[in-house]
C-alpha positions in Angstrom: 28.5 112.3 -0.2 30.3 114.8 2.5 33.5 116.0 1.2 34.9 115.6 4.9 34.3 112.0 4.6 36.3 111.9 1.4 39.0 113.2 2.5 40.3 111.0 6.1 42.4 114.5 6.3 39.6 117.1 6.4 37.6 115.0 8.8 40.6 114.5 11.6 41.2 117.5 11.2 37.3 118.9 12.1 37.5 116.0 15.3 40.8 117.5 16.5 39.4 121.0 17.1 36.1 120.0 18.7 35.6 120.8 22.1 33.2 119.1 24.7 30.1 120.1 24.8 30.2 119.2 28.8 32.7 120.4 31.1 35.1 117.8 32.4 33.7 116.2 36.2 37.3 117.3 36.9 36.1 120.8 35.9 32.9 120.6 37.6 34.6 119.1 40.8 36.9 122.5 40.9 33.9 124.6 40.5 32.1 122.4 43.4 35.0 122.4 45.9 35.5 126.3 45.3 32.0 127.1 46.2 32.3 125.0 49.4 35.8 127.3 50.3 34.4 130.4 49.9 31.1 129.7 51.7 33.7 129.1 54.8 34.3 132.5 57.0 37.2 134.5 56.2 37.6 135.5 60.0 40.1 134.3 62.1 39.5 130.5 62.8 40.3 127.9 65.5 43.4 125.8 64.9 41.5 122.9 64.4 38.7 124.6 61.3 42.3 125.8 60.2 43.9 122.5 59.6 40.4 121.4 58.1 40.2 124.8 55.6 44.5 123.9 54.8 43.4 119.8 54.0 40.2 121.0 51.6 42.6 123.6 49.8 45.2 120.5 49.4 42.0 118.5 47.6 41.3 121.6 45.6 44.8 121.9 44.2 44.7 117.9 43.5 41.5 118.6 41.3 43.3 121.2 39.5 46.6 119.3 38.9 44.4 117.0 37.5 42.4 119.9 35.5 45.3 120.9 34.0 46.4 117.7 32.3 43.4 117.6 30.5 44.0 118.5 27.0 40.8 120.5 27.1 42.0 122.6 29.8 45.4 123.2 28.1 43.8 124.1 24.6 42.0 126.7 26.3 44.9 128.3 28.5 46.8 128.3 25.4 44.7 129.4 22.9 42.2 131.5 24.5 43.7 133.0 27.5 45.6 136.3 26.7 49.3 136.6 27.9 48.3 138.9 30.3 46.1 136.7 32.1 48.4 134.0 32.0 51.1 135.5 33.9 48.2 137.0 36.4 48.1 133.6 37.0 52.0 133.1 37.6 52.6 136.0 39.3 49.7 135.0 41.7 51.2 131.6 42.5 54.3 133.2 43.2 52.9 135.3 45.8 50.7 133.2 47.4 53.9 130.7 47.9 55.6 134.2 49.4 53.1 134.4 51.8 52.9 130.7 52.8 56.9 131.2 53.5 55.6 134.0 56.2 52.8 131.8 57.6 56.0 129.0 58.0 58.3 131.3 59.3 55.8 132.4 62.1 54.6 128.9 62.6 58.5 128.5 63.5 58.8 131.2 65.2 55.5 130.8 67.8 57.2 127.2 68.2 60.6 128.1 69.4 58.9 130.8 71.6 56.6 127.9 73.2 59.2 125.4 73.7 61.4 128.0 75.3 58.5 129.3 77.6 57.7 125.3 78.5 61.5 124.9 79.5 61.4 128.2 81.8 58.2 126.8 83.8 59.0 123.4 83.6 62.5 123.7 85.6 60.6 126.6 88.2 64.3 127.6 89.3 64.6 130.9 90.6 61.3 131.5 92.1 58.0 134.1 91.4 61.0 136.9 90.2 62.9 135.0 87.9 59.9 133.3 86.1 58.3 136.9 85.8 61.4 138.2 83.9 61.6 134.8 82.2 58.3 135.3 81.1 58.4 139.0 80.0 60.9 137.6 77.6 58.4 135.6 75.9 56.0 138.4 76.1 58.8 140.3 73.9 58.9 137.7 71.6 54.8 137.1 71.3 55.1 140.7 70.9 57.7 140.9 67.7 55.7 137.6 66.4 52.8 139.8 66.5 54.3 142.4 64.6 56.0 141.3 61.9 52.3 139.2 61.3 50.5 142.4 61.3 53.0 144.0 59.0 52.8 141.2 56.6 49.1 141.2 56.8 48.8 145.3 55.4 51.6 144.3 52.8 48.7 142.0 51.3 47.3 143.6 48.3 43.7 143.1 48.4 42.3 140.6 46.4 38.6 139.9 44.7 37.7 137.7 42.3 34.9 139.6 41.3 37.1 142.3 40.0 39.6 139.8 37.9 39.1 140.0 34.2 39.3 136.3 33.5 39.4 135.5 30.0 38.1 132.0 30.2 36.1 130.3 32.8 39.2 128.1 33.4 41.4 131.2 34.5 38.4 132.5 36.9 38.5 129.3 38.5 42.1 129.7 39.3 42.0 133.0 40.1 39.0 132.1 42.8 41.3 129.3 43.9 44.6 131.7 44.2 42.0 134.2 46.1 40.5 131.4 48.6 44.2 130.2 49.4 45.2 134.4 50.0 42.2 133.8 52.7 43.0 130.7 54.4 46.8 131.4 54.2 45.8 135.1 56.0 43.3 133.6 58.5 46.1 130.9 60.0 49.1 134.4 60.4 45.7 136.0 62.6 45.1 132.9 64.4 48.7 133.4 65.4 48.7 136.7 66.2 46.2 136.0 68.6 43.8 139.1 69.6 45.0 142.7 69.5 44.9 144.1 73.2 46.2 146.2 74.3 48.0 146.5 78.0 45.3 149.0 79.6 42.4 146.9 77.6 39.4 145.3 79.9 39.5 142.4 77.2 43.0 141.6 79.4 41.0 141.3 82.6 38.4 139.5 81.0 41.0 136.6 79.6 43.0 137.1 82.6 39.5 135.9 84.7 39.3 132.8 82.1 42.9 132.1 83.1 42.6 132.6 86.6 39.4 129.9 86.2 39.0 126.1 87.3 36.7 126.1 84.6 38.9 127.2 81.7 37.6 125.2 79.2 34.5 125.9 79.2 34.8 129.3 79.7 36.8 130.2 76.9 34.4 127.9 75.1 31.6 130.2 75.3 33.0 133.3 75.3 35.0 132.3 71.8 38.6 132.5 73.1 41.2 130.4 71.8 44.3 129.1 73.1 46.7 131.9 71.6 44.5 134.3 73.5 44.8 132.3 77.3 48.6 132.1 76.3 48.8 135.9 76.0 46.4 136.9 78.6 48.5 135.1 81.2 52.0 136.0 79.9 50.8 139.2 80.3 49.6 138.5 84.0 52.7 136.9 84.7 55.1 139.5 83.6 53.1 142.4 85.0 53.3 140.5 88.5 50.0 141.6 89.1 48.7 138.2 90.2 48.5 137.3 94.2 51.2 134.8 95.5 48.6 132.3 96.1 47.2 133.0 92.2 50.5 132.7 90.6 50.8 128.9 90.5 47.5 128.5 89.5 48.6 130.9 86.5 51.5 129.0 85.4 49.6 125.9 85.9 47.3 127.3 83.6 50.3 129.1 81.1 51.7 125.4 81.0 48.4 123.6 79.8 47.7 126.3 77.3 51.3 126.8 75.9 51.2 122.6 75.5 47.6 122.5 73.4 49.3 125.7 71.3 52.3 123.5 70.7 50.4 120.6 69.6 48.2 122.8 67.0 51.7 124.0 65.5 52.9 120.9 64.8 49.6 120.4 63.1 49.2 123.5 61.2 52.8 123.2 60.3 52.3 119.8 58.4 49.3 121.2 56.9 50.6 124.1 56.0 53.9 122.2 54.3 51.2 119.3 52.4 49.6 122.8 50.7 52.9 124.0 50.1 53.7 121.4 48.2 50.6 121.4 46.1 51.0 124.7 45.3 54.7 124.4 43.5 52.9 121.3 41.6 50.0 123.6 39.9 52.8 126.4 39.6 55.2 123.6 38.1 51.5 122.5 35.8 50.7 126.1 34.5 54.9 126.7 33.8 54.7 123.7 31.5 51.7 124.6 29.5 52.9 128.4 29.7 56.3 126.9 27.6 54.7 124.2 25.9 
């Protein structure tokens, strides 16, 4: 007869360190939602594949909270993973919250810049003049947005997953999912900084044309312009007072209507943005826990 199956001990003992054969579906649902991230374009998005790219990342994180309870995944983080990548994997958390808090502070920002802009043309005191200089204030401010983005966007150390030296498949996961949130988190502070032109640039006539338009809509359609482009083009229209008197209402009409759909993707992105926030401190709160465990 097996000795392990004289001894109760010796056989427990064998069961307790056997690992599964398969990975967990929790596993494989990590691996399967990562692949679908990265597939997405890292270029600058429309608000609306942003808030869809910020809900998928909020699933991801729920299939790795629930990766990391499994006793599986914790065997292997702990006794497989070297120290070093194990605080990789802190230290990454930590930063990508860092940079969430800059995507939130510019969210806030672009907000109190829109609502004060909506107040300005809503009231239409003071006539062509004072909205001009009214405007040229939220130029200014679109301007130091823009900056401070930009700025925050070279800080970014550059980030590949191919290049991590993952000591388990687990931690390459996490690393890819750290990476694909650096992405998304990067693509929403470019969607608010809005195109780079500059003053002299014929890209300003060209939105400036869209903004003048009856057909907006579809013209920025299909020439790929978003809203945070329209809202600049004609700030910058505005505050240069190069537009004809019998222009300029049409352009504040058009300011107004593009400074209100900007508003109401905020709002959005800001929720979004806060759900994945939240997520994030939860996996940073998972990996803690089995870090002191």
């Amino acid at each position: 007869m097996d000795a392990s199956a004289l001894n109760p001990k010796n056989s427990h003992h064998v069961r307790s360190n056997s690992l599964p054969s398969k990975p967990h579906p929790f596993i494989d649902q990590v691996d399967e939602q990562l692949c679908r991230l990265k597939e997405v374009s890292k270029a600058t998005s429309s608000s609306s594949e942003l808030c869809h790219k910020l809900n998928d990342l909020q699933d991801l994180h729920d299939s790795i909270d629930r990766m990391l309870l499994l006793s599986h995944t914790q065997h292997i983080l702990v006794e497989e993973s070297d120290k070093k990548s194990f605080n990789d994997l802190l230290e990454g958390s930590i930063k990508l919250l860092d940079l969430c808090d800059i995507a939130k502070d510019a969210l806030l920002q672009s907000k109190e810049c829109v609502h004060e802009l909506e107040s300005v043309l809503r009231r239409r005191r003071g006539g062509e003049m004072f909205i001009a200089s009214e405007v040229q204030k939220g130029l200014s401010s679109r301007k130091l947005i823009k900056k401070t983005i930009n700025k925050a966007l070279k800080a970014i150390e550059t980030k590949s997953c191919e290049k991590s030296q993952a000591s388990s498949a687990i931690v390459s996961s996490l690393k890819q999912a750290e990476v694909v949130g650096y992405n998304v988190v990067k693509s929403l502070l470019s969607y608010l900084a809005g195109p780079k032109f500059s003053s002299n640039s014929s890209h300003w006539s060209l939105v400036s044309k869209l903004v003048q338009s009856k057909r907006v809509a579809c013209e920025v359609e299909e020439t790929n312009r978003n809203e945070v482009a329209l809202v600049d083009a004609a700030l910058h229209s505005i505050a240069s007072q190069k537009t004809k008197k019998s222009d300029f209402r049409v352009q504040v009409d058009n300011l107004q209507n593009a400074l209100k759909i900007f508003g109401s993707n905020i709002e959005d992105l800001e929720g979004d943005l806060e759900a994945l926030y939240r997520h994030l401190i939860k996996t940073r709160v998972s990996l803690l826990n089995i870090y002191n465990y």
